[in-house]
DRENKEVEX-897627 format. One line per 4 residues: number of its first residue (from 1); their letters; for each residue x, y, z of N, C-alpha, C, O. Coordinates in Angstrom, 1 decimal. Example, Ala and Ser with C-alpha at 12.3 -4.5 7.8 and 13.67 -1.06 7.14 Angstrom:
BEGIN
1 = as = 13.2,-5.7,7.8,12.3,-4.5,7.8,13.2,-3.3,7.8,14.2,-3.3,8.5 ~ 12.8,-2.2,7.1,13.7,-1.1,7.1,12.9,0.0,7.9,13.4,1.1,8.0
***
This chain:
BEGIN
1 = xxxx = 0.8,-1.2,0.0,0.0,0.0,0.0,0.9,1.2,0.0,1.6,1.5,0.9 ~ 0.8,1.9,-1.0,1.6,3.1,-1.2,0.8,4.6,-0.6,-0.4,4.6,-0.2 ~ 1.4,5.7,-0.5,0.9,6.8,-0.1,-0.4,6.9,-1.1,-1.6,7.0,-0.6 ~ -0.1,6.9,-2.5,-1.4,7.4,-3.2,-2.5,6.2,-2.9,-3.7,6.6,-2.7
5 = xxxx = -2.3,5.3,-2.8,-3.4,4.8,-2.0,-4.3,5.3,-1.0,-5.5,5.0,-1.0 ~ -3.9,5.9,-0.1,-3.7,6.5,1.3,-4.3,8.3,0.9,-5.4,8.7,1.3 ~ -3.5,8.9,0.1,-4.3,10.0,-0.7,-5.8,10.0,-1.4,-6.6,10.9,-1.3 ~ -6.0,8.6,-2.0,-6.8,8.5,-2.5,-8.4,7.8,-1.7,-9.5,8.1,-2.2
9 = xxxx = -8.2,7.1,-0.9,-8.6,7.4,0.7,-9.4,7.6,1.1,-10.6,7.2,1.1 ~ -8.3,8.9,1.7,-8.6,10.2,1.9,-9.5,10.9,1.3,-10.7,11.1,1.7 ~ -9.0,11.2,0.5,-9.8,12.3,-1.2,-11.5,11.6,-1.3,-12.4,12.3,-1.4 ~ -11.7,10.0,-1.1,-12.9,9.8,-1.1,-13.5,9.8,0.3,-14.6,10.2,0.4
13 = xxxx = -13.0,9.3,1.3,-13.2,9.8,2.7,-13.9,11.5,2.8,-14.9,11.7,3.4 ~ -13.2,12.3,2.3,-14.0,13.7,1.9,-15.1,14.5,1.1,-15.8,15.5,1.3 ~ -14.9,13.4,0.0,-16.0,13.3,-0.9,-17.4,13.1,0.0,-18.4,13.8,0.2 ~ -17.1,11.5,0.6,-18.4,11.2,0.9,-18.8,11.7,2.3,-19.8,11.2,2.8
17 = xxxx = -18.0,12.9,3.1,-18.3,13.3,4.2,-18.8,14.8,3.8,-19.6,15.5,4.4 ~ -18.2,15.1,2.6,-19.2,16.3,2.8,-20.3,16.1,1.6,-21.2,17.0,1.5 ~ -20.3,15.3,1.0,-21.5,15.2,0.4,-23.0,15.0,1.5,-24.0,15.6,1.3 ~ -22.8,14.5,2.1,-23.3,14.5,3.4,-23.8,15.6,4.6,-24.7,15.6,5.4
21 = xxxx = -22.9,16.5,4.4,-22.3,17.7,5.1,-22.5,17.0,6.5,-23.5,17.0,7.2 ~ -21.0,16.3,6.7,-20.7,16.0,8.0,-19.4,16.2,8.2,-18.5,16.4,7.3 ~ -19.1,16.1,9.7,-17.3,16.2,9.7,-16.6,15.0,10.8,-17.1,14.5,11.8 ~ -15.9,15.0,10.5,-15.2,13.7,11.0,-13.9,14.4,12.3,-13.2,15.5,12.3
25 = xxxx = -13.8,13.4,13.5,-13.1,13.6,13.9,-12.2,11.9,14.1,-12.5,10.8,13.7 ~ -11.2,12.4,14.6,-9.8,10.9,14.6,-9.5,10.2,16.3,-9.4,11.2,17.1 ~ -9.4,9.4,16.7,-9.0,9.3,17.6,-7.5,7.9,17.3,-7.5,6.7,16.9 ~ -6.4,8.8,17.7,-5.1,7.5,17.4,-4.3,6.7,18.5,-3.5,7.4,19.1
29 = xxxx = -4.4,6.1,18.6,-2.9,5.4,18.6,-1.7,5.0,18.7,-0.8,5.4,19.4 ~ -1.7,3.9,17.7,-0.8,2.9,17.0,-0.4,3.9,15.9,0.8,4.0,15.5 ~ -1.4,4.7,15.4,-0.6,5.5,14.0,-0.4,6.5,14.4,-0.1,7.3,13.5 ~ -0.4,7.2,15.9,0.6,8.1,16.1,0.6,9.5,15.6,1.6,10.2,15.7
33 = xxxx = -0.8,10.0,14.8,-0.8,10.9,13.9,-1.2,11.0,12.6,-1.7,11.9,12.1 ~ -0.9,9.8,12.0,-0.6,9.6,11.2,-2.0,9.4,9.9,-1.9,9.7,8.7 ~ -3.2,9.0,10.5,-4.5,9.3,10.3,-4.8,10.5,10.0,-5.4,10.8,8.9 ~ -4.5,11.0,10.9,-4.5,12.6,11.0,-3.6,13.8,9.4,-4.0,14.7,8.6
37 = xxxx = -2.8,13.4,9.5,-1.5,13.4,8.2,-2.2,13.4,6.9,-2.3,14.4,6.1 ~ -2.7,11.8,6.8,-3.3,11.6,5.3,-4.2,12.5,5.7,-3.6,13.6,5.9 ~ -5.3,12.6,5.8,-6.6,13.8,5.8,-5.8,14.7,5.4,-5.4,14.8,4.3 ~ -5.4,15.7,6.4,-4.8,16.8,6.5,-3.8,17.1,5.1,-3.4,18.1,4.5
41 = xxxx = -3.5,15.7,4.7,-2.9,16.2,3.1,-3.7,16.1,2.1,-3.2,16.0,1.0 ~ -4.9,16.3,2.1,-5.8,16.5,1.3,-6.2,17.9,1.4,-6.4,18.6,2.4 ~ -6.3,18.3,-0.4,-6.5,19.9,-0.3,-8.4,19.9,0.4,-9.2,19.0,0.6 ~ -8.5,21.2,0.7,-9.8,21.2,1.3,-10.7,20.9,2.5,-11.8,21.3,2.8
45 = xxxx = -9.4,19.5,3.4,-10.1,19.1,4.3,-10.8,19.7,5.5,-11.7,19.2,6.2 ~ -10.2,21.0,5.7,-11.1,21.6,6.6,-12.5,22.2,6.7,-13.1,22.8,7.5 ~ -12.6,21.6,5.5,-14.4,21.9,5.4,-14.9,20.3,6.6,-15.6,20.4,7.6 ~ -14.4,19.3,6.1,-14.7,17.7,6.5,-14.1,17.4,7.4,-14.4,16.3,7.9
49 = xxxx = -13.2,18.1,7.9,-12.0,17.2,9.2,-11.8,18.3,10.6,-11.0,19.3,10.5 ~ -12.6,17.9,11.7,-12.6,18.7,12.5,-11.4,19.1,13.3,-10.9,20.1,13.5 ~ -11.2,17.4,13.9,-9.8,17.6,14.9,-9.5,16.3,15.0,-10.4,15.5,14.7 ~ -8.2,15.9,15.6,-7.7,14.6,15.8,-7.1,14.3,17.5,-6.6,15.1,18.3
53 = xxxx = -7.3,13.5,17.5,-6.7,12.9,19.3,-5.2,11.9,18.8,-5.2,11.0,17.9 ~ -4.2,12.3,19.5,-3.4,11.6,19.4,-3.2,10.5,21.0,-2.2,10.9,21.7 ~ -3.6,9.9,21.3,-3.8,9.2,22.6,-3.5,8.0,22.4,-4.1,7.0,21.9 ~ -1.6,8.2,22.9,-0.9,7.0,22.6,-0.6,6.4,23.8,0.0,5.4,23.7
57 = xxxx = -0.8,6.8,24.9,-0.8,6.2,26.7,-2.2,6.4,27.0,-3.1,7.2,26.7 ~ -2.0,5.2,27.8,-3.6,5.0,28.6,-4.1,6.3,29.0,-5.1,6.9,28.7 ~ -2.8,6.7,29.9,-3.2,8.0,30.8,-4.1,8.8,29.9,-5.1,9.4,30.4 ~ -3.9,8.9,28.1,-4.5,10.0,27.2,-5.6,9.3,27.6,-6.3,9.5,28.5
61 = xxxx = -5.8,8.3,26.7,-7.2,7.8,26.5,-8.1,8.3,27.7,-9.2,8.7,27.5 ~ -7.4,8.1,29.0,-8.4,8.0,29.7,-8.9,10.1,30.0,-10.0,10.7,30.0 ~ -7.6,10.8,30.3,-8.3,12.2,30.1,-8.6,12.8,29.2,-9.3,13.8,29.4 ~ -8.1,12.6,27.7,-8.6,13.3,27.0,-9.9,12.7,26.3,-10.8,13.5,26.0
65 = xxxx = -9.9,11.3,26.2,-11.3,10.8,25.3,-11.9,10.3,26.7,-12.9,9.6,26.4 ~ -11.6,10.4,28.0,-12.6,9.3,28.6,-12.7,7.9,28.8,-13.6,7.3,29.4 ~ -11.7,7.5,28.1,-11.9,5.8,28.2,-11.9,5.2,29.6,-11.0,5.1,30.4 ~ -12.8,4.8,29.7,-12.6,4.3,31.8,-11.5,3.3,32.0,-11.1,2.5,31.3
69 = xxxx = -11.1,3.6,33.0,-9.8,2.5,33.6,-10.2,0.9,33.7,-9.5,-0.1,33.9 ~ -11.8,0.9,33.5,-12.3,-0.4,34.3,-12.2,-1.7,32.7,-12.1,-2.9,32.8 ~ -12.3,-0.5,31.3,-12.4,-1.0,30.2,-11.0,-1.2,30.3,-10.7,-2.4,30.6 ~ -9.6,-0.3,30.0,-8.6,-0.8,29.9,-8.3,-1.8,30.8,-8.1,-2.8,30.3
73 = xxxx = -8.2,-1.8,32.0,-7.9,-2.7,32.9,-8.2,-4.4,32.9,-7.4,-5.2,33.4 ~ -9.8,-4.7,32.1,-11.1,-5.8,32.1,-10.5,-6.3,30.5,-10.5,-7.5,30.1 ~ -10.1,-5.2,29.6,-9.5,-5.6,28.2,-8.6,-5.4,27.3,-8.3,-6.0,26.3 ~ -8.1,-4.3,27.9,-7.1,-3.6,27.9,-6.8,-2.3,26.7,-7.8,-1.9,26.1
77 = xxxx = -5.5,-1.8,26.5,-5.8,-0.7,25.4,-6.3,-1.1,24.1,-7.0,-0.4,23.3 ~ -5.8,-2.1,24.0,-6.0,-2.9,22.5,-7.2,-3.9,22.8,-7.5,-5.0,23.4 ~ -7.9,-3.0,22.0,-9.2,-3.9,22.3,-10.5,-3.6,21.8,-11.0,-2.6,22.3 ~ -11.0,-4.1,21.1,-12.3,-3.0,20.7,-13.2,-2.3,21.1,-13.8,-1.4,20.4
81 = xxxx = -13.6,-2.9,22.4,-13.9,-1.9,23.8,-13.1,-0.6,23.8,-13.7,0.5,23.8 ~ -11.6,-0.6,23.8,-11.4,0.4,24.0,-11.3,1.3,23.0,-11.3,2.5,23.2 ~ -11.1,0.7,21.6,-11.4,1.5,20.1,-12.9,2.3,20.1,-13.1,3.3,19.6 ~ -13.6,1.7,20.8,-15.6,2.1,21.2,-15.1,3.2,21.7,-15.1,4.2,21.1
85 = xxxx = -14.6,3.1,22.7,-14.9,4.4,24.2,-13.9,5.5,23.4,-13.6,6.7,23.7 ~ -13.6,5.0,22.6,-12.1,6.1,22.3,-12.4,6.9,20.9,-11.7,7.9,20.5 ~ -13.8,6.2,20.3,-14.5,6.9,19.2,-15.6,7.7,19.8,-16.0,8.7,19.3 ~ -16.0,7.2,20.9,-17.2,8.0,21.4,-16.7,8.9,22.2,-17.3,9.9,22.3
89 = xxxx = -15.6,8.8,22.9,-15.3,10.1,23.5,-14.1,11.0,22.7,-13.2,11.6,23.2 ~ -14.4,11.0,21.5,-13.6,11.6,20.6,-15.0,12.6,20.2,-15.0,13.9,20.5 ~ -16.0,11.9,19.7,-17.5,12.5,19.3,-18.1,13.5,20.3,-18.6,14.6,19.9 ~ -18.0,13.1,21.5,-18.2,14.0,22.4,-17.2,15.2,23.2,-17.3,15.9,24.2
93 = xxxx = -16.5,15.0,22.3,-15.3,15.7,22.8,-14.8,16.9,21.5,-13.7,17.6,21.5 ~ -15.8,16.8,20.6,-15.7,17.6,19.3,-16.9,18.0,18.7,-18.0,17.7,19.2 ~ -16.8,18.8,17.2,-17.7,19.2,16.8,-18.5,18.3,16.2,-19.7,18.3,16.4 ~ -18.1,17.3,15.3,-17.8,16.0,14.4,-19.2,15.4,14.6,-20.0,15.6,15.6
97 = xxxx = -19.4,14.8,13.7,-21.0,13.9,13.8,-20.4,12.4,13.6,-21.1,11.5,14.0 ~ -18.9,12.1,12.9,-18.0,10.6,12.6,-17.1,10.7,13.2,-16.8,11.8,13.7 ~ -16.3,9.6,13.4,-15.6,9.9,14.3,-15.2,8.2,14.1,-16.0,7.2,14.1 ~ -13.5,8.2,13.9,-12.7,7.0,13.6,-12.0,6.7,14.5,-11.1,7.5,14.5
101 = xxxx = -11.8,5.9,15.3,-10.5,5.3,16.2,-9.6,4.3,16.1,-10.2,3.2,15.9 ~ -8.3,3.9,16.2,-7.2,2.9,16.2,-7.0,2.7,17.1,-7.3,3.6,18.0 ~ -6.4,1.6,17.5,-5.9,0.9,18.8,-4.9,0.4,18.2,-5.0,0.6,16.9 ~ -3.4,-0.7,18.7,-2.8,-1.6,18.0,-1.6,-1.6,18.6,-1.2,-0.7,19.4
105 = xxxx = -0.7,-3.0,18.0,0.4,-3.4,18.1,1.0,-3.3,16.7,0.7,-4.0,15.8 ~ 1.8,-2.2,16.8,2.3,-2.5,15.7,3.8,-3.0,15.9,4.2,-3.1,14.8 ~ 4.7,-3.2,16.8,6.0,-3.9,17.0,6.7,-3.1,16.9,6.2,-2.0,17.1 ~ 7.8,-3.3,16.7,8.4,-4.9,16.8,8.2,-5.5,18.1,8.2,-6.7,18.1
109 = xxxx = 8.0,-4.9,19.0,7.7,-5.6,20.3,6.2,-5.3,20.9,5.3,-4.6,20.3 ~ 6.0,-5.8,22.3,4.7,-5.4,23.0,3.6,-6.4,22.3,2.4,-6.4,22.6 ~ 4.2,-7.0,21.5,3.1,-8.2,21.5,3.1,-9.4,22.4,4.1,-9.5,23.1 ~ 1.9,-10.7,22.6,1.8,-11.6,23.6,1.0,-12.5,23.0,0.5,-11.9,22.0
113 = xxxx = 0.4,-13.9,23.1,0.3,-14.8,22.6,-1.5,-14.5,22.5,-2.3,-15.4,22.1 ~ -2.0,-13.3,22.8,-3.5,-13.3,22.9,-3.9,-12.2,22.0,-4.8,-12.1,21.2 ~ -2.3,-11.0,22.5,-2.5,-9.9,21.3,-1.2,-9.5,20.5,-0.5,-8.5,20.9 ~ -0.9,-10.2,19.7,0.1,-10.5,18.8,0.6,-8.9,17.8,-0.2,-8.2,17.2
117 = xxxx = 1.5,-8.9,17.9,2.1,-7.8,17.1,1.1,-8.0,15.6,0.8,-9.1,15.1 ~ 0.7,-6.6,15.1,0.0,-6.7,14.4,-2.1,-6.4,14.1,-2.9,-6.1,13.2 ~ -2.2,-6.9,15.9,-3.7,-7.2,16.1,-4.0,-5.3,16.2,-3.2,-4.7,17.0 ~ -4.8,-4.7,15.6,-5.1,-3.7,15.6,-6.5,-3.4,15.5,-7.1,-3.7,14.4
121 = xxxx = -7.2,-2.7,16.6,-8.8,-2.9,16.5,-9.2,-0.9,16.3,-8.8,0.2,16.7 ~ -10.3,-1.6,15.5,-10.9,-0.1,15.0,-12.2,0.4,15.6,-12.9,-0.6,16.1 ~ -12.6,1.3,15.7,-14.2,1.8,15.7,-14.1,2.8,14.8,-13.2,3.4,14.2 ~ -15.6,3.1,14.7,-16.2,3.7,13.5,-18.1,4.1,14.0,-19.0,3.3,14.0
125 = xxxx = -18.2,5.5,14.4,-19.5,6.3,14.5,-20.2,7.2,14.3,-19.9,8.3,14.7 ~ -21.1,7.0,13.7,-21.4,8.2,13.1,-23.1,8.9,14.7,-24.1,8.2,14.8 ~ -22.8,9.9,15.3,-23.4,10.2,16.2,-25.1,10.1,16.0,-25.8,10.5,15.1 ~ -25.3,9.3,17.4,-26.9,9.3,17.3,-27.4,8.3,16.0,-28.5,8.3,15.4
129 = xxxx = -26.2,7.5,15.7,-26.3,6.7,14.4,-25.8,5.3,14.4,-26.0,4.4,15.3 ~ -25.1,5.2,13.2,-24.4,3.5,13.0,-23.3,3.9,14.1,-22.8,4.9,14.7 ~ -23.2,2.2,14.2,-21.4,2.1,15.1,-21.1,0.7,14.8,-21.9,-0.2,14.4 ~ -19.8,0.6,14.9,-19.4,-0.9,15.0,-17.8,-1.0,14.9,-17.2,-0.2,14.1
133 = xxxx = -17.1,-1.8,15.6,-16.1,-2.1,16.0,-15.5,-3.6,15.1,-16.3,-4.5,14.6 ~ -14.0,-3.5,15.0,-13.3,-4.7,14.0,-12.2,-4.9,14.8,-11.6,-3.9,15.1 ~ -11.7,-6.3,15.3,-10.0,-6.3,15.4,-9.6,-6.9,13.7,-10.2,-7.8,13.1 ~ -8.9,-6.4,13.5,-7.7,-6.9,12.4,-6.2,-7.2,12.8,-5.5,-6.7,13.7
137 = xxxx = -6.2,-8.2,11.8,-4.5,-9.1,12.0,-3.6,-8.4,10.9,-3.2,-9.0,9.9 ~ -3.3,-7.4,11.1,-1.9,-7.1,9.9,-1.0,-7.7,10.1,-0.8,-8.3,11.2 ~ -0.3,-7.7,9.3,1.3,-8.2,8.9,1.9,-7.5,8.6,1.4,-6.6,8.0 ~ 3.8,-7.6,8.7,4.8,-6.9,7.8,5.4,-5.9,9.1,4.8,-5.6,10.1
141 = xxxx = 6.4,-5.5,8.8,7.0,-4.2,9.8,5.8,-3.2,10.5,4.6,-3.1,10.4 ~ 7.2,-2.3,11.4,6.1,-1.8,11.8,5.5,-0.6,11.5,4.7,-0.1,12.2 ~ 6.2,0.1,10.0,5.5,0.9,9.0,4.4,0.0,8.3,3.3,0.4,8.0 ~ 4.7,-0.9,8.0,3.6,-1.5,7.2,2.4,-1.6,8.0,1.5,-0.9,7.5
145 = xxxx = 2.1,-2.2,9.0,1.1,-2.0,10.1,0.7,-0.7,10.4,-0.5,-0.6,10.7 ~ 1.1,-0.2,10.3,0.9,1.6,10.8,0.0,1.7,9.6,-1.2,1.7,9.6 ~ 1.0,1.7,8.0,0.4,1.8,7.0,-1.2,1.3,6.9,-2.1,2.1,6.8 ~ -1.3,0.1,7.0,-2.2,-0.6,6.7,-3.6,-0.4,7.8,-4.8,-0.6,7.6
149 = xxxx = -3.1,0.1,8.6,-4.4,0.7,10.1,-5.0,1.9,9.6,-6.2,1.9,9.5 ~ -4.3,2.8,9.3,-4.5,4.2,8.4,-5.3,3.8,7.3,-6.2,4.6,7.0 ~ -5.2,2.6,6.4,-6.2,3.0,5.0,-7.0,1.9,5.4,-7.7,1.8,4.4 ~ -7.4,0.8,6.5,-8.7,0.6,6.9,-9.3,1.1,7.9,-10.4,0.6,8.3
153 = xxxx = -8.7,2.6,8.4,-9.5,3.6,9.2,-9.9,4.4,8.1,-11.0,4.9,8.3 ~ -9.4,4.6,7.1,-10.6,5.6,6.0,-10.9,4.6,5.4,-12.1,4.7,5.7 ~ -10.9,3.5,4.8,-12.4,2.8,4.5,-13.3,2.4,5.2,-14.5,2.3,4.8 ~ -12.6,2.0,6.7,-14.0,1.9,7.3,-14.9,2.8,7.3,-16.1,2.6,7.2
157 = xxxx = -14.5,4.1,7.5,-15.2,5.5,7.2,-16.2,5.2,6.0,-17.4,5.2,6.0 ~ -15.4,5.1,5.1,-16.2,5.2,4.0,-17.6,4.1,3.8,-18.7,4.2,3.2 ~ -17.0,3.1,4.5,-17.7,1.7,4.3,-19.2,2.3,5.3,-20.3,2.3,5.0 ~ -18.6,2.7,6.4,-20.2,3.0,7.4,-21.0,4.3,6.9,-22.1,4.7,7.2
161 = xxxx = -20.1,4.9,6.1,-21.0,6.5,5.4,-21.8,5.8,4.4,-22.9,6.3,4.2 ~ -21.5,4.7,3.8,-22.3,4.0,2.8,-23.3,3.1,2.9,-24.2,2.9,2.2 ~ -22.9,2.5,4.4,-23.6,1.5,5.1,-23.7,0.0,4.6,-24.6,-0.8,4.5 ~ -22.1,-0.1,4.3,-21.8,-1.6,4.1,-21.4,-2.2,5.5,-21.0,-1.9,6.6
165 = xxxx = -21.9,-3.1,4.9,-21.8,-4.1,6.8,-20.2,-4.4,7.2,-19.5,-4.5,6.2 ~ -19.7,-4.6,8.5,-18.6,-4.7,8.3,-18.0,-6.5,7.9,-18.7,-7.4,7.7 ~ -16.5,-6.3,8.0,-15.9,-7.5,7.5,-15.3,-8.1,8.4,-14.6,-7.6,9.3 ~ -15.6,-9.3,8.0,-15.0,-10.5,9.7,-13.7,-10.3,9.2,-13.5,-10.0,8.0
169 = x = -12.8,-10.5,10.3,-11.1,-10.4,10.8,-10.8,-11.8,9.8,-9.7,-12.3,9.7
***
């Protein structure tokens, strides 16, 4: 998966949010920004792209989006529980009516035999609307993972603005 992949995304990630007239907000991670990046390199996105959470320690998750200690603690950061709480307190915590989140291991280390380098779980909501959560198994370094989290957080976008059902892991 190359950048124009990733541009390209994007570019429809914006299309179908403001055809809509809605705006999206990010909550990250594993990509570190990086969510945030592709959008933001799209000309025009500030009509569509509200704000982004970079909440790469619990500590974030838990003051800036809210995520309860009882969720990390019961499932931990990586988890799609905590991808939920981390999309909904992204939504509530901005202007945004969508609203994407990452969780993940992307390595080389910090993986364990239950959540393996690679396991990266998403949410995806659109407020007072659809929701739904995925873990995914990537593969490859840990740019490629990074990579690869980033362009199934804008299709899942796209996939729930369109209202395709999601896809088993």
């Amino acid at each position: 998966m190359d950048d124009l992949t990733l541009e390209d995304l994007a570019r429809e990630v914006g299309s179908t949010l403001a055809q809509q007239g809605l705006m999206l907000v990010s909550a990250e991670s594993c990509t570190g920004g990086w969510l945030g990046q592709a959008i933001t390199s799209t000309a025009g996105s500030s009509a569509w792209y509200e704000r982004g959470f970079i909440t790469y320690a619990d500590i974030s998750k838990r003051e800036m989006l809210g995520v309860s200690s009882t969720t990390l603690e019961q499932y931990g950061a990586v988890s799609e529980e905590a991808a939920y709480e981390m999309a909904e307190g992204a939504i509530a915590r901005s202007h945004a009516q969508v609203a994407v989140a990452v969780t993940g291991i992307a390595g080389p280390d910090g993986g364990t035999a239950d959540k393996p380098v690679g396991m990266v779980c998403f949410a995806w909501i659109i407020k007072e609307g659809l929701a739904r959560a995925e873990t995914h198994y990537l593969s490859g370094n840990r740019e490629a993972i990074r990579r690869q989290s980033v362009a199934k957080a804008l299709q899942g976008v796209i996939d729930l603005l369109q209202g395709i059902p999601p896809m088993v892991a």
